[in-house]
PDB file with one MODEL, atoms N, CA, C and O in Angstrom:
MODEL        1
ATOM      1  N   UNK A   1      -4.534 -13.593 -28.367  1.00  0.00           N
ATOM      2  CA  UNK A   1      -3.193 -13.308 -28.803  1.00  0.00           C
ATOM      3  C   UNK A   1      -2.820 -11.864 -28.523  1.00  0.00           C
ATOM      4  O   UNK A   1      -1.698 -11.654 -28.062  1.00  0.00           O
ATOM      5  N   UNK A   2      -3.739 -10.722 -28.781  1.00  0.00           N
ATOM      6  CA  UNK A   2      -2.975  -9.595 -28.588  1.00  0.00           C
ATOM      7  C   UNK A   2      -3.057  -9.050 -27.055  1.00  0.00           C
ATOM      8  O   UNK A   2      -2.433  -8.018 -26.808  1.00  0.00           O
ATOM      9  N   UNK A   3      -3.852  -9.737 -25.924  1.00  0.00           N
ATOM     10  CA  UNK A   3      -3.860  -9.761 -24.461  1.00  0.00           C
ATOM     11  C   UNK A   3      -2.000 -10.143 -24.389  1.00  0.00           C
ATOM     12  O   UNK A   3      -1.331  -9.297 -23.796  1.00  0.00           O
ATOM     13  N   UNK A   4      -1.302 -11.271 -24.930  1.00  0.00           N
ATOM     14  CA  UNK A   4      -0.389 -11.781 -24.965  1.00  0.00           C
ATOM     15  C   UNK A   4       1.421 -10.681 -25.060  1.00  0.00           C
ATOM     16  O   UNK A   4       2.445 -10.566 -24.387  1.00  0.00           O
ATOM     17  N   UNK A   5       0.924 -10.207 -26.144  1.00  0.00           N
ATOM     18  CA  UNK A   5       1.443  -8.995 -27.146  1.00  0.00           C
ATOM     19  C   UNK A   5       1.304  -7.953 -26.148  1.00  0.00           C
ATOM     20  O   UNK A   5       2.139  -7.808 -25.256  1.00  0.00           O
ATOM     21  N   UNK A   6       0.262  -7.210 -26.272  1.00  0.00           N
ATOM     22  CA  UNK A   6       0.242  -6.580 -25.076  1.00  0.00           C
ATOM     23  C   UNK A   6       1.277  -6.323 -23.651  1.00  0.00           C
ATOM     24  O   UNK A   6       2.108  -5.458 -23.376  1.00  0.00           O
ATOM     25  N   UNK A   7       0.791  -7.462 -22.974  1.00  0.00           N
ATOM     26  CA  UNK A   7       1.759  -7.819 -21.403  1.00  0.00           C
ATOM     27  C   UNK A   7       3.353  -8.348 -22.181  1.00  0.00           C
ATOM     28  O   UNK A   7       4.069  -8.612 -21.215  1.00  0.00           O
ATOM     29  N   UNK A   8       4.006  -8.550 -23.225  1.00  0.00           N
ATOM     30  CA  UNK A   8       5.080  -8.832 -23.460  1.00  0.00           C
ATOM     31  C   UNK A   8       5.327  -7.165 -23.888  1.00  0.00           C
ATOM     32  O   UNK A   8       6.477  -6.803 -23.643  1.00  0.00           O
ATOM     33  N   UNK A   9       4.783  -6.513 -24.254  1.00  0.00           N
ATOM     34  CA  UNK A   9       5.260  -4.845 -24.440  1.00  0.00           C
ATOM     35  C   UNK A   9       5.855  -4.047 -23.276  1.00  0.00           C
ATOM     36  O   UNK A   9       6.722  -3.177 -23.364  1.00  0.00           O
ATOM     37  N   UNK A  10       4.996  -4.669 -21.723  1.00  0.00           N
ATOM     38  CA  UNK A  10       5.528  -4.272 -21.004  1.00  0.00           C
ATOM     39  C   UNK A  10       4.221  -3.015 -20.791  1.00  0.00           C
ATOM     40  O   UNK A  10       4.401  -2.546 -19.667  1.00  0.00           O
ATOM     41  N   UNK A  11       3.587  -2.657 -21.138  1.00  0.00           N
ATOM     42  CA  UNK A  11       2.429  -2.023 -21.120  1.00  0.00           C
ATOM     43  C   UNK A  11       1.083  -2.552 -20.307  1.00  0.00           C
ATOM     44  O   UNK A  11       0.170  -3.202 -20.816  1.00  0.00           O
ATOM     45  N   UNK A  12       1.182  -2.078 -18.778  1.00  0.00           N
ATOM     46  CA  UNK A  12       0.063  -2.640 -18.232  1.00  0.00           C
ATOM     47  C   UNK A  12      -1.322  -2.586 -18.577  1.00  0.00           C
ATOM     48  O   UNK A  12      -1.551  -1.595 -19.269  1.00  0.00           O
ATOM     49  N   UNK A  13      -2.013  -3.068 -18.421  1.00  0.00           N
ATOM     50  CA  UNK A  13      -3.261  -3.562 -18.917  1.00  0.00           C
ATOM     51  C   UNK A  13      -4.528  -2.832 -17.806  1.00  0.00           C
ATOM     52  O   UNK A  13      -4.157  -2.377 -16.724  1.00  0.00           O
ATOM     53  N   UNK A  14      -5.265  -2.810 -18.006  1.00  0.00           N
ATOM     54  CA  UNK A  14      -6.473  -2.135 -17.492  1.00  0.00           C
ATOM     55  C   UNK A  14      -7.142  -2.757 -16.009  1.00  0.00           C
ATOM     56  O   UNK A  14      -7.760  -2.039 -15.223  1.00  0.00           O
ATOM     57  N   UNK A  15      -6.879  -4.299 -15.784  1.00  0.00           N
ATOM     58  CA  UNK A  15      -7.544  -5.173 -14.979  1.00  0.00           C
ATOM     59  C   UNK A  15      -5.967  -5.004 -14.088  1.00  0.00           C
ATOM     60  O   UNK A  15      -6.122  -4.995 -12.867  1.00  0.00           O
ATOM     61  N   UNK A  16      -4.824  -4.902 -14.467  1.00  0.00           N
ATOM     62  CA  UNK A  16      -3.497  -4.926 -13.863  1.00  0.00           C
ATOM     63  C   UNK A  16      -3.400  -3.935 -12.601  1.00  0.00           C
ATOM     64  O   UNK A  16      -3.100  -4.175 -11.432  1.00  0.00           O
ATOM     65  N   UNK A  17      -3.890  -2.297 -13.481  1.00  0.00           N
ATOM     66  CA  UNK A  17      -4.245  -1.454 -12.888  1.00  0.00           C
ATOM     67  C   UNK A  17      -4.954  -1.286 -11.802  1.00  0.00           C
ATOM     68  O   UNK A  17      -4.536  -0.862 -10.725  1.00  0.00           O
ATOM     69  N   UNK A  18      -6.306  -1.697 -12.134  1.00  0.00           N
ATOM     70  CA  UNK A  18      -7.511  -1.908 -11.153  1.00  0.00           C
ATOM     71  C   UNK A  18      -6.986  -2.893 -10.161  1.00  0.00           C
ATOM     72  O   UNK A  18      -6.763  -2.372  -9.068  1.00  0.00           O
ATOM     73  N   UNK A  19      -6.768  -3.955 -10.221  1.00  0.00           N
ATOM     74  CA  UNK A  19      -6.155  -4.702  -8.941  1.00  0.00           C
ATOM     75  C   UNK A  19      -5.017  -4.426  -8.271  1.00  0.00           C
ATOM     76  O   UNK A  19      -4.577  -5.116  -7.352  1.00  0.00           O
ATOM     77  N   UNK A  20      -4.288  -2.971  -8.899  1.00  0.00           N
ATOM     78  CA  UNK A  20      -2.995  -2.552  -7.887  1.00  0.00           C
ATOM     79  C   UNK A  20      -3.714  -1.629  -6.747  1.00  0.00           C
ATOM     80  O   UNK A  20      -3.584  -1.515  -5.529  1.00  0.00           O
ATOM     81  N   UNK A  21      -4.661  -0.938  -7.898  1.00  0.00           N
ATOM     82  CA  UNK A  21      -5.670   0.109  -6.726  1.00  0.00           C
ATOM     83  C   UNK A  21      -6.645  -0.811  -5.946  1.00  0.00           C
ATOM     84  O   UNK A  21      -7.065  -0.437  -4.851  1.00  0.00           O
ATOM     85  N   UNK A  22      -6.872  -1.541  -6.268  1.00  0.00           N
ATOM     86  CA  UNK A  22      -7.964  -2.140  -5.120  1.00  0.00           C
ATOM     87  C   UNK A  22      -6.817  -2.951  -4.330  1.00  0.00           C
ATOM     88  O   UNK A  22      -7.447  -2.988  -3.273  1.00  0.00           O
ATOM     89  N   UNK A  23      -6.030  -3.397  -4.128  1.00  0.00           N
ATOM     90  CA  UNK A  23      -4.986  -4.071  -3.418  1.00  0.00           C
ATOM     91  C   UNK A  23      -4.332  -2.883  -2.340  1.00  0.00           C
ATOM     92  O   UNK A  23      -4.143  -3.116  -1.147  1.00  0.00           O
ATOM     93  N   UNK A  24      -4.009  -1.479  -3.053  1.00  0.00           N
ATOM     94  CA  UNK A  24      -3.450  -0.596  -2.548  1.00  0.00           C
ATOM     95  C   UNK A  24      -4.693  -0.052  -1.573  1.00  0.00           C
ATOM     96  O   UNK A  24      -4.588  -0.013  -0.347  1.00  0.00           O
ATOM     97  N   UNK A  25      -5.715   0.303  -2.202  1.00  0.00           N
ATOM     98  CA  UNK A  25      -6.812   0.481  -1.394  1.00  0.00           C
ATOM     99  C   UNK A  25      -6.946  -0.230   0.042  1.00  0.00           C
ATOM    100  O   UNK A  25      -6.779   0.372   1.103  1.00  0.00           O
ATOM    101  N   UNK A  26      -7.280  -1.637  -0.074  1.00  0.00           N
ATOM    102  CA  UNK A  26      -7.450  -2.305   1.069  1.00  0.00           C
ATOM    103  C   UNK A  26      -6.708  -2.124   2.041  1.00  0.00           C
ATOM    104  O   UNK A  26      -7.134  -1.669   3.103  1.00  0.00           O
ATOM    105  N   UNK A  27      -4.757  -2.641   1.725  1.00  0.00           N
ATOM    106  CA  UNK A  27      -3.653  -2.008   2.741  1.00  0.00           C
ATOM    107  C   UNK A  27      -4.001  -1.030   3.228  1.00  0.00           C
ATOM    108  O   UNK A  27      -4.341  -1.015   4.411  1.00  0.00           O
ATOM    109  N   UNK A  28      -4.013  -0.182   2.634  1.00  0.00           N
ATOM    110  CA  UNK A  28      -3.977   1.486   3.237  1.00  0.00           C
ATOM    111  C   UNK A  28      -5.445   1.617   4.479  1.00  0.00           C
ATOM    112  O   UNK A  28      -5.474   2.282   5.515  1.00  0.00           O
ATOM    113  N   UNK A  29      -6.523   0.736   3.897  1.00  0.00           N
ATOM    114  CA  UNK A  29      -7.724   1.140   4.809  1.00  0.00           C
ATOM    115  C   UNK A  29      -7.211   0.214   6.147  1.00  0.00           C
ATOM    116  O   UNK A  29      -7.331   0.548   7.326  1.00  0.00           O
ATOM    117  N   UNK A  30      -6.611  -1.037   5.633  1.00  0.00           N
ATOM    118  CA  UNK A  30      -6.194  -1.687   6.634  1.00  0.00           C
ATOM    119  C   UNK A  30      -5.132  -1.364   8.155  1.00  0.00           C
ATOM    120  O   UNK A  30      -5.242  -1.517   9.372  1.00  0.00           O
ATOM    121  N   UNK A  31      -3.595  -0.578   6.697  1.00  0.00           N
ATOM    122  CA  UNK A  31      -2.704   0.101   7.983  1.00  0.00           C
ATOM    123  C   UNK A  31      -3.158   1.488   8.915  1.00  0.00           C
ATOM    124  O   UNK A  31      -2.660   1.960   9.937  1.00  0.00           O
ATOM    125  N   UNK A  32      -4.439   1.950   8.003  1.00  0.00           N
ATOM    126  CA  UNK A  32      -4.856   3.024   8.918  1.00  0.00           C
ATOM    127  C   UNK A  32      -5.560   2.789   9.896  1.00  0.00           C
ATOM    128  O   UNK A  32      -5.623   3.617  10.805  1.00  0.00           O
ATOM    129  N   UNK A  33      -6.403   1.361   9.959  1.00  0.00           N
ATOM    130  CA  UNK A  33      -7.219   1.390  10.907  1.00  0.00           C
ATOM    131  C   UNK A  33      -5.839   0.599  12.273  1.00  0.00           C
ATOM    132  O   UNK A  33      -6.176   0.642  13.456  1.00  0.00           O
ATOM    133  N   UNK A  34      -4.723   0.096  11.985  1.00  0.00           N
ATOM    134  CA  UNK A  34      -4.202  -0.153  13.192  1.00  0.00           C
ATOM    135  C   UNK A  34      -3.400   1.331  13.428  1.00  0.00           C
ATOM    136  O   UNK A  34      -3.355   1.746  14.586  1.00  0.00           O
ATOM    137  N   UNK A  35      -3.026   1.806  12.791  1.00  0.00           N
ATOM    138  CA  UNK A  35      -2.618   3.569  13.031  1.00  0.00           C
ATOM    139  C   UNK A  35      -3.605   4.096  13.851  1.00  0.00           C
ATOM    140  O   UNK A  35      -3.313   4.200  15.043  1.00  0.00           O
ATOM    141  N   UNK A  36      -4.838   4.494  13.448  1.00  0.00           N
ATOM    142  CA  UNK A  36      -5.817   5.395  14.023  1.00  0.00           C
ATOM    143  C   UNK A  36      -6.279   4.600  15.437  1.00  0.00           C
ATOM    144  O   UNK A  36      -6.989   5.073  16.324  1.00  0.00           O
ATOM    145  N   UNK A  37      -5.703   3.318  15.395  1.00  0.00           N
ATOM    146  CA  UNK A  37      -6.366   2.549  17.211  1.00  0.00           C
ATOM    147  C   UNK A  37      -5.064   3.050  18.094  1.00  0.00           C
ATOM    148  O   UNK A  37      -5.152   3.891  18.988  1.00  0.00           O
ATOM    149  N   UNK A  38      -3.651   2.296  17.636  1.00  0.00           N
ATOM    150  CA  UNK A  38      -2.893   2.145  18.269  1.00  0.00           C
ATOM    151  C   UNK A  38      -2.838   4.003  18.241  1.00  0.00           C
ATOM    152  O   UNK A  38      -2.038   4.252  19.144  1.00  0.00           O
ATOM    153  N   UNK A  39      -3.212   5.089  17.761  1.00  0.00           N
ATOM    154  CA  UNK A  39      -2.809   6.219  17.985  1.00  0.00           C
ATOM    155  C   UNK A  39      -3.836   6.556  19.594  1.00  0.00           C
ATOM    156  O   UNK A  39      -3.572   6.619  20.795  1.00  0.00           O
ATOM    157  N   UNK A  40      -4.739   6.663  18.971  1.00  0.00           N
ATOM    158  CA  UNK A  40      -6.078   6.576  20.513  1.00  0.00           C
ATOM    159  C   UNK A  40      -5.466   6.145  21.380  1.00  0.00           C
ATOM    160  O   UNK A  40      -5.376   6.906  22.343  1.00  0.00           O
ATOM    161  N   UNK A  41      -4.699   4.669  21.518  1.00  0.00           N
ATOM    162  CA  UNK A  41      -4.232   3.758  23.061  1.00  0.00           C
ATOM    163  C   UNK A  41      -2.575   4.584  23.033  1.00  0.00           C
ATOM    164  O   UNK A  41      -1.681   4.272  23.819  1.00  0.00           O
ATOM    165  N   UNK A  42      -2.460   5.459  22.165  1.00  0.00           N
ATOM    166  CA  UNK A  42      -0.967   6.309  22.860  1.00  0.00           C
ATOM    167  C   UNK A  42      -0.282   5.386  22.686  1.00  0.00           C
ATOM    168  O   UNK A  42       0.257   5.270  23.786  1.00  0.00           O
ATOM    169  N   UNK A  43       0.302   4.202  21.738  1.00  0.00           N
ATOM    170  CA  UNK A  43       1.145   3.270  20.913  1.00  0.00           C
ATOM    171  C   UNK A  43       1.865   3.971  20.208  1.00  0.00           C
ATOM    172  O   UNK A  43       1.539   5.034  19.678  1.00  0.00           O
ATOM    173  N   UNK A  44       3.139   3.305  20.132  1.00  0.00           N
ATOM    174  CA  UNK A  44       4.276   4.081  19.300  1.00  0.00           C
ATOM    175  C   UNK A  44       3.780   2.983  18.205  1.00  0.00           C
ATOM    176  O   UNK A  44       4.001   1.798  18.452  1.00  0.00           O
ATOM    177  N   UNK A  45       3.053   3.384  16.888  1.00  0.00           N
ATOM    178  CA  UNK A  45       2.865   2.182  15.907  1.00  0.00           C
ATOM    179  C   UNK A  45       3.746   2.504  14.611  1.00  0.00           C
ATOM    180  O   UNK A  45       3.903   1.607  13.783  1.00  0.00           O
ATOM    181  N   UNK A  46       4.162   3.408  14.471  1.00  0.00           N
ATOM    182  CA  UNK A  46       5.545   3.794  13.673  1.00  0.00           C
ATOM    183  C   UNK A  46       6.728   2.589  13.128  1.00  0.00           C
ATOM    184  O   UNK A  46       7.275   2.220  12.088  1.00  0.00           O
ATOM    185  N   UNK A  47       6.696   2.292  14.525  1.00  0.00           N
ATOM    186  CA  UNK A  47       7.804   0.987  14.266  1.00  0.00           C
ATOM    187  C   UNK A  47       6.933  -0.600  14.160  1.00  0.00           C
ATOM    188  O   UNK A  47       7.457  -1.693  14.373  1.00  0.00           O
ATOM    189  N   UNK A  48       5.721  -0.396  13.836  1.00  0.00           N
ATOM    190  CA  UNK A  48       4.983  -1.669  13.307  1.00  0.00           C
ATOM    191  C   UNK A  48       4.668  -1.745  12.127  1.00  0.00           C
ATOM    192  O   UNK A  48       4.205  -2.805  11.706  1.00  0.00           O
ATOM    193  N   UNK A  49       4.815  -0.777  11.388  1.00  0.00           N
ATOM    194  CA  UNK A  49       4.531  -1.292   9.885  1.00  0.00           C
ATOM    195  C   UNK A  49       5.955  -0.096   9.047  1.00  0.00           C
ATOM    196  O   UNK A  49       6.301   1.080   9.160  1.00  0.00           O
ATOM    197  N   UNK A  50       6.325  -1.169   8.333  1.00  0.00           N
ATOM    198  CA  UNK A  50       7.539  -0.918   7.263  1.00  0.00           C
ATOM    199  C   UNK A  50       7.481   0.416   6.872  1.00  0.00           C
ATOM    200  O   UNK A  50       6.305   0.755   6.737  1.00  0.00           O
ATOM    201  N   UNK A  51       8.476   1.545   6.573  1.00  0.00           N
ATOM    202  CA  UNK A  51       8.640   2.230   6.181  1.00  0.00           C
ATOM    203  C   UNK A  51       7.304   3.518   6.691  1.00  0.00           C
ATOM    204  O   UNK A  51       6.548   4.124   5.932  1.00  0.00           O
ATOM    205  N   UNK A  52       7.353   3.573   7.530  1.00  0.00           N
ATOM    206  CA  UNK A  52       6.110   4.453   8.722  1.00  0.00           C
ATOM    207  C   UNK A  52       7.204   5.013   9.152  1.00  0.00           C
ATOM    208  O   UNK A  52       7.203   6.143   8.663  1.00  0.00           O
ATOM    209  N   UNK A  53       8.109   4.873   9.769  1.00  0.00           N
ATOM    210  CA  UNK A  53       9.216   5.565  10.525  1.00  0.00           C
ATOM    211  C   UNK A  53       9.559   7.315   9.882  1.00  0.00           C
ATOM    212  O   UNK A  53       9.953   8.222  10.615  1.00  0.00           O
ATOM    213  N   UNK A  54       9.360   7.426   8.754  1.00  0.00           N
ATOM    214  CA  UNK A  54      10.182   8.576   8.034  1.00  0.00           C
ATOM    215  C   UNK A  54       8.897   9.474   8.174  1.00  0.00           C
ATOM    216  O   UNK A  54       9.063  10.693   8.120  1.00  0.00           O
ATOM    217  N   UNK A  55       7.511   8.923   8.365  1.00  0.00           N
ATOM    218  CA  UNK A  55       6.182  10.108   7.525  1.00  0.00           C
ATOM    219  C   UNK A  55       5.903  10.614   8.936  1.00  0.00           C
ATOM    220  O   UNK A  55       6.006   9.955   9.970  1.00  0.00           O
ATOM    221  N   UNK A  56       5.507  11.976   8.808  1.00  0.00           N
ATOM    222  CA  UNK A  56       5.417  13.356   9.394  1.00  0.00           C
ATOM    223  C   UNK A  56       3.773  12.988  10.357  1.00  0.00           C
ATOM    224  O   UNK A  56       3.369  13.087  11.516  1.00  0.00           O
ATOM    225  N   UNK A  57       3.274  12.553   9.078  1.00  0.00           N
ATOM    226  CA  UNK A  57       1.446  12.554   9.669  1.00  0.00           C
ATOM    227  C   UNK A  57       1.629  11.282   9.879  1.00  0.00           C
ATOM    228  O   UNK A  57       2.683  10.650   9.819  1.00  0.00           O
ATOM    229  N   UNK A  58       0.257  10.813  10.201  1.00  0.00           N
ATOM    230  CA  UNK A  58      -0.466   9.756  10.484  1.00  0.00           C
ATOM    231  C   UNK A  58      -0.427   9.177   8.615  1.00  0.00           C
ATOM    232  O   UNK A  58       0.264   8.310   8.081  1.00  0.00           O
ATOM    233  N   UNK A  59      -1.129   9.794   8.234  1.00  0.00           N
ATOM    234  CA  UNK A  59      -1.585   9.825   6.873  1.00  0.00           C
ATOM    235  C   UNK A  59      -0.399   9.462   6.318  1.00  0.00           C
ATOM    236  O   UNK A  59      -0.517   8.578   5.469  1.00  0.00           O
ATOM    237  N   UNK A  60       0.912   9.924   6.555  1.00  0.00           N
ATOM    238  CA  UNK A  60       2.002   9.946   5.574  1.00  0.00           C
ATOM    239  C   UNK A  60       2.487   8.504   6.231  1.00  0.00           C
ATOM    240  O   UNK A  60       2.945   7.534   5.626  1.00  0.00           O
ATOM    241  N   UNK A  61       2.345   8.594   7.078  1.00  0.00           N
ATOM    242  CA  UNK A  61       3.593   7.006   7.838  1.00  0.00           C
ATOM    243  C   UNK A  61       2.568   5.980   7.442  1.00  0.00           C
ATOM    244  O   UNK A  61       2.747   4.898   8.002  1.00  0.00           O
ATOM    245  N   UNK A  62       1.570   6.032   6.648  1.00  0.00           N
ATOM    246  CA  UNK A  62       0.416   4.577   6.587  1.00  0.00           C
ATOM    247  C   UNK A  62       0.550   5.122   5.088  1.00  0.00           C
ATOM    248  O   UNK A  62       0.785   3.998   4.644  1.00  0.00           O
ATOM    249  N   UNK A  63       0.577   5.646   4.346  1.00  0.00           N
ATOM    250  CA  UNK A  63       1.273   5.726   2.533  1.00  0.00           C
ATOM    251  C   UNK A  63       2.489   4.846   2.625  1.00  0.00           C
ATOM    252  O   UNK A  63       2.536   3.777   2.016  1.00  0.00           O
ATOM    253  N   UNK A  64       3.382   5.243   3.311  1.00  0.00           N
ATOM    254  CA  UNK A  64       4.624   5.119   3.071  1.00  0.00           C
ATOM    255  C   UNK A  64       4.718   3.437   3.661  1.00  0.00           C
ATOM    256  O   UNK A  64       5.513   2.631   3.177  1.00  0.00           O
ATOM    257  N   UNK A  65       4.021   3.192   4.473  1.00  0.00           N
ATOM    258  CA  UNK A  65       3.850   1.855   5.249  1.00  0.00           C
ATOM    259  C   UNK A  65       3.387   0.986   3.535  1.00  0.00           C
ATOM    260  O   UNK A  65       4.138   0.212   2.940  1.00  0.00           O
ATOM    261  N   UNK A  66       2.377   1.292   3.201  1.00  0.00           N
ATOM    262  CA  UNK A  66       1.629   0.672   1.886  1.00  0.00           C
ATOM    263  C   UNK A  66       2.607   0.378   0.821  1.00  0.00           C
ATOM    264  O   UNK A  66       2.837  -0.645   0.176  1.00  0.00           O
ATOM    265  N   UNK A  67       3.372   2.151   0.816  1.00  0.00           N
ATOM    266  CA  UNK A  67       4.266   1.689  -0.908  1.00  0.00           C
ATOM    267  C   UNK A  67       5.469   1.002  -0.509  1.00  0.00           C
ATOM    268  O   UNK A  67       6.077   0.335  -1.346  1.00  0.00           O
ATOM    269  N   UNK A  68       6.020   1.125   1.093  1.00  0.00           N
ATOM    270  CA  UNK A  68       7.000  -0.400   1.702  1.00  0.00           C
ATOM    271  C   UNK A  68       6.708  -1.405   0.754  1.00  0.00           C
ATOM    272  O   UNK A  68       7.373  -1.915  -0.148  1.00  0.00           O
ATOM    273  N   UNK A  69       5.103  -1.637   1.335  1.00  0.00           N
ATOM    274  CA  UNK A  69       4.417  -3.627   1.173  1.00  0.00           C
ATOM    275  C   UNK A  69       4.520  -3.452  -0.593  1.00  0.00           C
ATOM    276  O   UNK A  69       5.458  -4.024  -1.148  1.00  0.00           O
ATOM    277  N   UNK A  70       3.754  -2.831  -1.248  1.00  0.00           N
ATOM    278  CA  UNK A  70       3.182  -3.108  -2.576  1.00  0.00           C
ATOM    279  C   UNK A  70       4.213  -3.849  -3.283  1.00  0.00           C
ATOM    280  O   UNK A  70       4.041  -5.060  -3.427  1.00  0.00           O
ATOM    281  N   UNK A  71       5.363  -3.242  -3.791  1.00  0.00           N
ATOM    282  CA  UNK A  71       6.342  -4.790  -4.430  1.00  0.00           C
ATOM    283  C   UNK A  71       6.874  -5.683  -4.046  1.00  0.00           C
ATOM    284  O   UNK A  71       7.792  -6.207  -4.678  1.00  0.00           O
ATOM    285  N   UNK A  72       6.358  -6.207  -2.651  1.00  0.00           N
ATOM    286  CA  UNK A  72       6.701  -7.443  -2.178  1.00  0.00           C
ATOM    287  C   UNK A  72       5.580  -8.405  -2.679  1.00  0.00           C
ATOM    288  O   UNK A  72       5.671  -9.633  -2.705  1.00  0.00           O
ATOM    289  N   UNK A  73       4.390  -7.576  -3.117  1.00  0.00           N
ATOM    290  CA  UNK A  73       3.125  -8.110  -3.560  1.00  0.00           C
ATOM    291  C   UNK A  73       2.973  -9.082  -4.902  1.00  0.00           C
ATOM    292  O   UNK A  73       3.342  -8.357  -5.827  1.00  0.00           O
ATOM    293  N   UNK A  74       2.612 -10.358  -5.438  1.00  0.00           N
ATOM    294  CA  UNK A  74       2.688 -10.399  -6.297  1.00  0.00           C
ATOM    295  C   UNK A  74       1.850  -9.993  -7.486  1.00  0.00           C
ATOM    296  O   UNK A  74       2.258 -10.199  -8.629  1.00  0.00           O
TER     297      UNK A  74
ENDMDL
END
């Protein structure tokens, strides 16, 4: 009952947390590894993953690619 109480407060929960970071984790290891190839083969990969277009670095256009995806996530 108070797991219940809890998630009706609107107050995320501990396991909620942990699976946004391990979800966020994976993307990010994921959009970097097609960033860091398609950068090597001289690919414009900017315009392959969502919201990459605006970031400066490598690093920043594969964040920004991630926090695109994350609330499309369920």
């Amino acid at each position: 009952m108070s797991h219940t109480a809890r998630r009706m407060t609107g107050q995320p929960m501990k396991t909620d947390s942990l699976a946004s970071l391990c979800i966020f984790a994976l993307l990010f290891t994921v959009f970097l590894a097609v960033a860091i190839v398609a950068q090597l083969l001289m690919l414009k990969w900017r315009s392959w993953l969502p919201g990459a277009e605006e970031g400066g670095t490598l690093l920043e256009g594969v964040r920004a690619a991630v926090d695109t995806l994350m609330p499309y996530l369920p």
